[in-house]
DOPA-555430 format. One record per residue (C-alpha): residue number from 1; residue in one letter; y, x, z. Coordinates in steps of 0.1 Angstrom, whole numbers, always signed. Each point is the difference from the previous one (the first is absolute). Last residue first. Layout:
<nodes>
+-----+---------+-------+-------+-------+
: num : residuo :     v :     u :     w :
+-----+---------+-------+-------+-------+
: NUM :       A :     Y :     X :     Z :
...
+-----+---------+-------+-------+-------+
</nodes>
This chain:
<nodes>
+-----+---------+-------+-------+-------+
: num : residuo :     v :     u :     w :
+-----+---------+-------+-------+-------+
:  89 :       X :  +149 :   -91 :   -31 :
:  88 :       X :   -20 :   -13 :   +27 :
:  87 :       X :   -39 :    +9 :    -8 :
:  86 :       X :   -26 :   -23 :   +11 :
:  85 :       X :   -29 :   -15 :   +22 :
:  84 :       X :    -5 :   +34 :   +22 :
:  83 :       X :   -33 :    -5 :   +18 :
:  82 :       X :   -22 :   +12 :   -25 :
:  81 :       X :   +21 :   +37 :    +2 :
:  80 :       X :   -14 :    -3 :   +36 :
:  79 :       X :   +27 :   +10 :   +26 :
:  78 :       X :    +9 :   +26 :   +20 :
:  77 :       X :   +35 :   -14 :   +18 :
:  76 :       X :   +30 :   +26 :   +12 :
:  75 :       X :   +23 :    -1 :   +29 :
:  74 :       X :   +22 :   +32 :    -8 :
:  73 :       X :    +1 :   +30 :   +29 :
:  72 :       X :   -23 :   +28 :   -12 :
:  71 :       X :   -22 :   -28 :   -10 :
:  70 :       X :    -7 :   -32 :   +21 :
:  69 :       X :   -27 :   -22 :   -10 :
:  68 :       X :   -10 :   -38 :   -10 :
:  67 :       X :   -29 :   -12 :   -14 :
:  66 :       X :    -3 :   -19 :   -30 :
:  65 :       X :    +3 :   -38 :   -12 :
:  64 :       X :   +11 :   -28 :   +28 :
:  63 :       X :   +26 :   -14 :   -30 :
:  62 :       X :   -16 :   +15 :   -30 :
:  61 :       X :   +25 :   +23 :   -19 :
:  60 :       X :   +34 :    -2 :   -24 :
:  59 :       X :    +4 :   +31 :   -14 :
:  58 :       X :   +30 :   +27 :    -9 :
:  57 :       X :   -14 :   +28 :   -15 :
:  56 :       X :   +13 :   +34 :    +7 :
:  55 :       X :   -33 :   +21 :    -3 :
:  54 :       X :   -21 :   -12 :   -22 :
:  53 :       X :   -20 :   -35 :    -5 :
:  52 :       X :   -33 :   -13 :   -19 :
:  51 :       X :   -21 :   +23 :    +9 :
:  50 :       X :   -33 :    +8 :   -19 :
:  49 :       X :   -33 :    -3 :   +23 :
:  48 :       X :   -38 :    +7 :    -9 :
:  47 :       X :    +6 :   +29 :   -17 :
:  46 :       X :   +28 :   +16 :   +23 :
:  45 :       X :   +35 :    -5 :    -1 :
:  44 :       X :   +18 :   +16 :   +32 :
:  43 :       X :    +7 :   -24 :   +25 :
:  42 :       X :   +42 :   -13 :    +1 :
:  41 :       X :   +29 :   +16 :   +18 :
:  40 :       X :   +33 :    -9 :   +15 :
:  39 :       X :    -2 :   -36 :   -16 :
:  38 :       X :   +31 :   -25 :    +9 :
:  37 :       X :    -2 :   -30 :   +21 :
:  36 :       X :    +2 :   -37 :    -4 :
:  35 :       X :   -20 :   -20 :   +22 :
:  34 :       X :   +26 :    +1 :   +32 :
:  33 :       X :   -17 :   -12 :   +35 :
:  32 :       X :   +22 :   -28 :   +11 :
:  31 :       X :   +27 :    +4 :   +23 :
:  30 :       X :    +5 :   -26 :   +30 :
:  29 :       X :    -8 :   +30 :   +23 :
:  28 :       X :   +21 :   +21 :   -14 :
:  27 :       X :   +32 :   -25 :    +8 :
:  26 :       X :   +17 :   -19 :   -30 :
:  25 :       X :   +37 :    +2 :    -8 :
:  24 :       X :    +6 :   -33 :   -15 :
:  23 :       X :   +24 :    +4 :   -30 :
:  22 :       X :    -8 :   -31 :   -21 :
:  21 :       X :   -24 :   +24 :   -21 :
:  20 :       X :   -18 :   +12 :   +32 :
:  19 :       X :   +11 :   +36 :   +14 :
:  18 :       X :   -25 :   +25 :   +15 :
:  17 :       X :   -19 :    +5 :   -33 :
:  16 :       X :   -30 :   +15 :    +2 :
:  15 :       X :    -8 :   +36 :    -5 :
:  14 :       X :   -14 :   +14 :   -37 :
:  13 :       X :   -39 :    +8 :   +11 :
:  12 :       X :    -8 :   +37 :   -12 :
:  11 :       X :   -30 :    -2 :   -19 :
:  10 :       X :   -32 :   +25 :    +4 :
:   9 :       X :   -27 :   -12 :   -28 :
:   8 :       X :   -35 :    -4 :    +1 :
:   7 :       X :   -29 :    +5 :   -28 :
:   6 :       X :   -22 :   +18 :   +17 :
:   5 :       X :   +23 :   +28 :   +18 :
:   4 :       X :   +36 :    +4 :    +9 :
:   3 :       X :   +17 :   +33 :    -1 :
:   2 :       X :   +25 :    +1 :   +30 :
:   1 :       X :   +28 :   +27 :    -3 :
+-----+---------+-------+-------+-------+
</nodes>
């Protein structure tokens, strides 16, 4: 498992739709890049830093935030906790 450091956490975008509202079956490459993704695994607390999230959150991010990796097969982003704007219940 990935243990992220310095405040980061390691969210698992949720995929794009491939359907439009009115039923218009878009292409990948007219996709947008998802901002909502669930957390795998947050930074431990230290002094100077106190997370926010745990494990299973749903969160809405940054658009261009984080970088992006693959991880025993999953697309997964590592992204600054500062860069997550909120919480989707």
């Amino acid at each position: 498992m990935i243990k992220p450091l310095n405040g980061r956490a390691v969210v698992k975008v949720e995929e794009a739709k491939e359907q439009t509202v009115s039923g218009i079956v878009l292409p990948s490459a007219a996709k947008e890049k998802q901002q909502v993704g669930v957390v795998e695994a947050v930074a431990e607390n230290t002094e100077d830093f106190t997370s926010q999230l745990k494990e299973g959150d749903r969160v809405l991010f940054e658009k261009y935030a984080g970088s992006t990796f693959e991880y025993d097969g999953q697309e997964l982003l590592i992204i600054k906790e500062s860069d997550i704007i909120a919480i989707v219940d």
